[in-house]
C-alpha positions in Angstrom: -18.7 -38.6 19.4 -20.5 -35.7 21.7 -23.8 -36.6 20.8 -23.2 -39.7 22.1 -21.6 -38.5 25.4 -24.5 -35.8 25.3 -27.5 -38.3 25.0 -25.3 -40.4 27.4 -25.7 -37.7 29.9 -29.2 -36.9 29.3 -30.1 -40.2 30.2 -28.0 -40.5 33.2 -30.0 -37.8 34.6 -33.2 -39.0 33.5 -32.7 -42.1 35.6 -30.2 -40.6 38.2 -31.7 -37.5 39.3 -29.1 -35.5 40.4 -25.5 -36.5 39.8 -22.3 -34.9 40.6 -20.1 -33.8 37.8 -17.0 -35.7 39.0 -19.1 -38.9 39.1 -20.5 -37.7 35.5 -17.0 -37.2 33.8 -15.3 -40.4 35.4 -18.9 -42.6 33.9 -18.3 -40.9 30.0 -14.2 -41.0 31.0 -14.0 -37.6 30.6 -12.8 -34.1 32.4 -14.8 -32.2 34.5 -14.6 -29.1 32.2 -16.1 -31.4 29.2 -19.1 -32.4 31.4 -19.6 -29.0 31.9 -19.6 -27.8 28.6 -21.9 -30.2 27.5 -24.3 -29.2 29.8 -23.9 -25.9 28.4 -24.5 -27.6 25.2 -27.5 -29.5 26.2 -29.0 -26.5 27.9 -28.3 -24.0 25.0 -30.5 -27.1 22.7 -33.5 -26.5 25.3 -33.1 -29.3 27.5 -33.7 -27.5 31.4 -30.9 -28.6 32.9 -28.5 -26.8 35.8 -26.1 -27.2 38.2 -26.4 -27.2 41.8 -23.4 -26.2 44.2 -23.1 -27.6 47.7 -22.3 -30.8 49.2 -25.3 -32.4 47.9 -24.9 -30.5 45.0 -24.4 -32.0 41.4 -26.1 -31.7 37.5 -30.0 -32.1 37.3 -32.7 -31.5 35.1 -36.2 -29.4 36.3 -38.3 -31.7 38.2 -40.8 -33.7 35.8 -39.0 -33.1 32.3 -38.3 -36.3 30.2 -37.6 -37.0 27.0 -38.4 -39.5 24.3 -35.3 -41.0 23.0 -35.8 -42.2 19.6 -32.5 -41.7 18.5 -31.6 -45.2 18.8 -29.0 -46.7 15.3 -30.6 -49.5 13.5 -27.7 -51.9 15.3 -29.2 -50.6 18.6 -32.9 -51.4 17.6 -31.6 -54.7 16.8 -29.5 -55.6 19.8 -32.7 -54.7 22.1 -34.7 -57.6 20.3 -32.3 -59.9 20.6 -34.4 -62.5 23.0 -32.9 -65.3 25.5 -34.5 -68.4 25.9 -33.3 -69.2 29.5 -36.5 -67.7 31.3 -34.5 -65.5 33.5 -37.4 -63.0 32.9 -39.8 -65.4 34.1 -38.2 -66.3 36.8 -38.0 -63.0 37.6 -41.8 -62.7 37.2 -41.0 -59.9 34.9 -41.7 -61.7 31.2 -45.0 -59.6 31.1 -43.2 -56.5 31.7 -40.7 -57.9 29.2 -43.1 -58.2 27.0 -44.6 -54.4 27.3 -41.4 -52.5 27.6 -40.3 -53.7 23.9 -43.6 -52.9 22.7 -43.1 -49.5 24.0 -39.4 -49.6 22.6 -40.6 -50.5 19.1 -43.6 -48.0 19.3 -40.5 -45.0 19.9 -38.3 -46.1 17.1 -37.9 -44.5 14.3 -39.7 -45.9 11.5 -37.0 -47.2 9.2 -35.6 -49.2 12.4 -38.1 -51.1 12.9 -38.7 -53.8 10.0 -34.8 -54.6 11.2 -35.8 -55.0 14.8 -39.4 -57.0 13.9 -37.2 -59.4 12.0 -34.1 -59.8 14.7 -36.6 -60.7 16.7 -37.8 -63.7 14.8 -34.6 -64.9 13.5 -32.0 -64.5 16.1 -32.5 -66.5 19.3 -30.1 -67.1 22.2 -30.0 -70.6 24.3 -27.4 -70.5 27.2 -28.2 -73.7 28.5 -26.1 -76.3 27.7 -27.1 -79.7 25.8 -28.4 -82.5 28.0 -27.8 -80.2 30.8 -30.8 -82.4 32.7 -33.8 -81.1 34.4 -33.5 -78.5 37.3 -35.5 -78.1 40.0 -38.4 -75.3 40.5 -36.8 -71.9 41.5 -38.9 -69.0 43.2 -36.2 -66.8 41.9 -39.0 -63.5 42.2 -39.1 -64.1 45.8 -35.4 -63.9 46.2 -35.1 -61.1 43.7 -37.3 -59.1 46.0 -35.3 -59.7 49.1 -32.7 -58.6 47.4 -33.5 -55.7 46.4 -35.2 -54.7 49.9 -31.0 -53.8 50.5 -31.6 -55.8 53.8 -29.6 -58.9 55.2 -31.0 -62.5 54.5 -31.7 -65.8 56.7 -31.0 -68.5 54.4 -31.5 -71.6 55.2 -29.2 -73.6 52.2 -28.2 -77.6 51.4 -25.0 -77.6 50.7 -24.4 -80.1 47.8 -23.7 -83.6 49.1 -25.0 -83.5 52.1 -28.5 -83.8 53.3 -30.0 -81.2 55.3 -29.8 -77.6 54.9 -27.6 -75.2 57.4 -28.9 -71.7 58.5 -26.7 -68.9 57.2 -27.2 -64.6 57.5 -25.6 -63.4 54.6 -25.3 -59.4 53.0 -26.3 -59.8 49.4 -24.6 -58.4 46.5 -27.5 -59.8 43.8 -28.4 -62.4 41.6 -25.9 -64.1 38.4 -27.6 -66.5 35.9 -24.8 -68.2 34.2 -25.7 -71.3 31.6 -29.3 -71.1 32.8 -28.6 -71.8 36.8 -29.5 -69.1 39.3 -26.9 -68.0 41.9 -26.9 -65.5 45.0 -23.5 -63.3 44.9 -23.2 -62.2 49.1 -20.7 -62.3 51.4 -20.9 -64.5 54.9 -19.0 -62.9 57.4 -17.0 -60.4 55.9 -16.0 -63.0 52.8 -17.6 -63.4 49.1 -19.4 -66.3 48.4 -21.4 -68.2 46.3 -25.2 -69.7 46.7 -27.2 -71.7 44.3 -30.6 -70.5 44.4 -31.9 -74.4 43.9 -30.4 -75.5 47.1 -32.2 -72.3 49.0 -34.8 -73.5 51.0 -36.1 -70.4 52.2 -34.3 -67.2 51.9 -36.3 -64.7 54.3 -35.5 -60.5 54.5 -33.9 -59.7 57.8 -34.5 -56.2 59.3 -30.8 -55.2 59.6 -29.7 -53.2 56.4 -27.2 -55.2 54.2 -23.1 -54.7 55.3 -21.3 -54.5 52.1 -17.5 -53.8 51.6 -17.2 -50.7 50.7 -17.0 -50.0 47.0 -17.9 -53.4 46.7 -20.2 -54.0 43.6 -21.5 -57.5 42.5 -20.1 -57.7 39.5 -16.9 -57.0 41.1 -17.7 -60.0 43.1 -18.8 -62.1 40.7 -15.8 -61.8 38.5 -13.9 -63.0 42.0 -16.0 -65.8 42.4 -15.9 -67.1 39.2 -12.0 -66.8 39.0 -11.9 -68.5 41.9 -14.0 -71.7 40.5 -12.1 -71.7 37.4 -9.5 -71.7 38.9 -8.9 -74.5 41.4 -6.0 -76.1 42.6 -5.3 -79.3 40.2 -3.1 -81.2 42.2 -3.1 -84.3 39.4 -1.8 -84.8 36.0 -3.1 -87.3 34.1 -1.8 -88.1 30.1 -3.9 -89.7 27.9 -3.9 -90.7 24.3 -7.3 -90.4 22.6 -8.7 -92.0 19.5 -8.9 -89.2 16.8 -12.5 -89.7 15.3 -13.2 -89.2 19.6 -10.6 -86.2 19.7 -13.4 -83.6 19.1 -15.9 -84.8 21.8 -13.1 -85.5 24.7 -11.7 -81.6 24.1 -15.8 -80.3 24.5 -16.5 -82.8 27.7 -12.9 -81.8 29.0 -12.4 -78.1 28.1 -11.8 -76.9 31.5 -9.4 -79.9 32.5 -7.3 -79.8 29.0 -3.9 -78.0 29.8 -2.7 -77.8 26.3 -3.7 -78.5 22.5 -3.9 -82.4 22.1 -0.4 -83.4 19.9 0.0 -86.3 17.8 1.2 -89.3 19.0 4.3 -91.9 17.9 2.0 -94.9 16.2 2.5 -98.2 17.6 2.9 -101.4 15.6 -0.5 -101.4 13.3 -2.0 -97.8 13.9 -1.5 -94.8 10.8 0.5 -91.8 11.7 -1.7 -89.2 13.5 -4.4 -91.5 14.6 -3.8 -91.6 18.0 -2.9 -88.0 20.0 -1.5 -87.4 23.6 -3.5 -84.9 25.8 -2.5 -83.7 29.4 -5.8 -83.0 31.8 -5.0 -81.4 35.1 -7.3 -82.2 37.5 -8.4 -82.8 41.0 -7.6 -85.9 42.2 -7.1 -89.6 41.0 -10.5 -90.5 41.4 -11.5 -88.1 38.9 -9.8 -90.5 35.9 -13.4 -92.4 36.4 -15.2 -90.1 34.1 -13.1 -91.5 31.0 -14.4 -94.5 31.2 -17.2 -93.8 29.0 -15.1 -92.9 26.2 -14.4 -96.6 27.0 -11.2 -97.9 24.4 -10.9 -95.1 22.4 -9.2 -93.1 25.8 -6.2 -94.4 27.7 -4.6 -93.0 30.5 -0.9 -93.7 30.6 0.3 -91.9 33.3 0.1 -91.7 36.6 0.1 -95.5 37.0 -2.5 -95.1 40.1 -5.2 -93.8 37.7 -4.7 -96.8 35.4 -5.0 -99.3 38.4 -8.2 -97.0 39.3 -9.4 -97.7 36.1 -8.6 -101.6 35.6 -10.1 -102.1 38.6 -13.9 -100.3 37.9 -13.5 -102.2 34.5 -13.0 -105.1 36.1 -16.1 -104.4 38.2 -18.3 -104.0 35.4 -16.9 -106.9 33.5 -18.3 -109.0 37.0 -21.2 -106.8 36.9 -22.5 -107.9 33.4 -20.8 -110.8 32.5 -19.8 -112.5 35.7 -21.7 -115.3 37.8 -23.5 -112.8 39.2 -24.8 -111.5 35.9 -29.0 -111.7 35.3 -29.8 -114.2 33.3 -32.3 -113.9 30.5 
């Protein structure tokens, strides 16, 4: 609708300053004549707006005009009180200004909005963290977040995981991702994206060289790389299993990102019912991977390839000596 694209514009101004049309009609995917006659439009509803030729030229308002936008559809009010229980704003250090910007926001809406948003607010909450996801380790997140935005290379100094001290890196930031409730830096090291979790920083420290991006690089462009590129590693083993039905729904959750296929039924053997048993196919990493289903302990079985069934005889067999060996403690 226009007055959407026309509040769309007024608030790109607002918070751009000046802004060339071109850049203006490619945001609102529109022409360059429709950009302009909005801001005809805007201009002929009293809003001091104008356009400035030259190189440097581009749409504007008058220096020190702004606007209250109250305009906001009860679905809008609603979808700004939507909160997230994953502290990124604390971890920001910016839960207090959290805190004071939505006041602000539900002081400017319009007063039959804001019952709706009050209430959204108490009754709608978002958790990204997974269950038993396990305690993570104190993040100074703020401090990173500033260095960031300084638009200045960083020193890292950063553990990679397994291994026991950190290395020194120099890096050109791109920004920071939360994803499930874990911090990462998105920058590239020498020339190349990669990825850095901000709990195996040690000390990230601003450098006084200005960042080197790839140009037209933006992070989440980046990120969406990055995070094909995890989902998307080479699985160089197939392993086929038959799993116990009443376990069918847990083994698909644990093994989402390994499952190649919806689980089919499999032929009974002598003494099981029809349907009780179902094949899977997990593609995976390597053999030594099959490990993790032993804690589904009978109710999994691999059948194929015969190396990760000898893998798993044998670490049975290990327990079995563990626990009920010789060597077992005694009472």
């Amino acid at each position: 609708m226009k007055a959407d694209r026309l509040l769309a514009v007024l608030l790109l101004l607002q918070t751009r300053g000046t802004v060339p049309a071109s850049e203006l009609a490619e945001r609102l995917d529109v022409s360059v004549r429709t950009v302009y006659r909005d801001i005809e439009a805007l201009s002929a509803a009293g809003v001091p707006v104008y356009a400035e030729r030259g190189r440097y030229g581009g749409i504007a308002l008058l220096p020190g005009y702004r606007t209250d936008v109250t305009g906001l559809t009860a679905d809008e009010a609603r979808a700004l009180f939507v909160f997230t229980a994953d502290d990124a704003h604390a971890a920001l250090g910016l839960d207090a200004a959290l805190g004071s910007a939505l006041r602000k926001v539900m002081a400017a809406l319009p007063a039959p909005h804001r019952p709706a948003a009050e209430q959204t607010s108490r009754r709608i909450l978002v958790d990204p963290v997974r269950w038993m996801s396990g305690p993570r380790a104190a993040v100074d997140v703020a401090e990173l977040h500033d260095a960031v935005l300084a638009d200045v290379r960083l020193r890292l100094r950063y553990r990679h995981s397994g291994r026991d001290e950190p290395r020194d890196y120099t890096v050109d930031p791109y920004g920071l991702v939360v994803k499930a409730g874990v911090w990462y830096l998105v920058a590239d090291l020498d020339g190349d994206p990669r990825l850095f979790r901000a709990d195996r920083i040690h000390t990230a420290e601003a450098a006084e060289d200005p960042v080197r991006r790839r140009p037209g690089a933006e992070l989440a462009d980046v990120w969406e790389v990055l995070r094909a590129g995890v989902e998307r590693r080479p699985s160089a083993v197939r392993l086929r299993v038959r799993v116990h039905r009443p376990r069918l729904e847990l083994f698909c959750r644990l093994n989402a990102g390994a499952l190649t296929g919806e689980p089919r039924p499999d032929e009974p053997r002598p003494g099981e019912r029809p349907g009780e048993w179902l094949l899977a196919e997990l593609a995976v990493s390597e053999v030594g991977w099959a490990r993790s289903l032993l804690a589904f302990g009978p109710t999994v079985e691999i059948l194929d390839p015969p190396e990760a069934r000898t893998l798993l005889a044998e670490v049975a067999a290990e327990v079995v000596g563990l626990y009920g060996g010789e060597g077992a403690a005694g009472p």
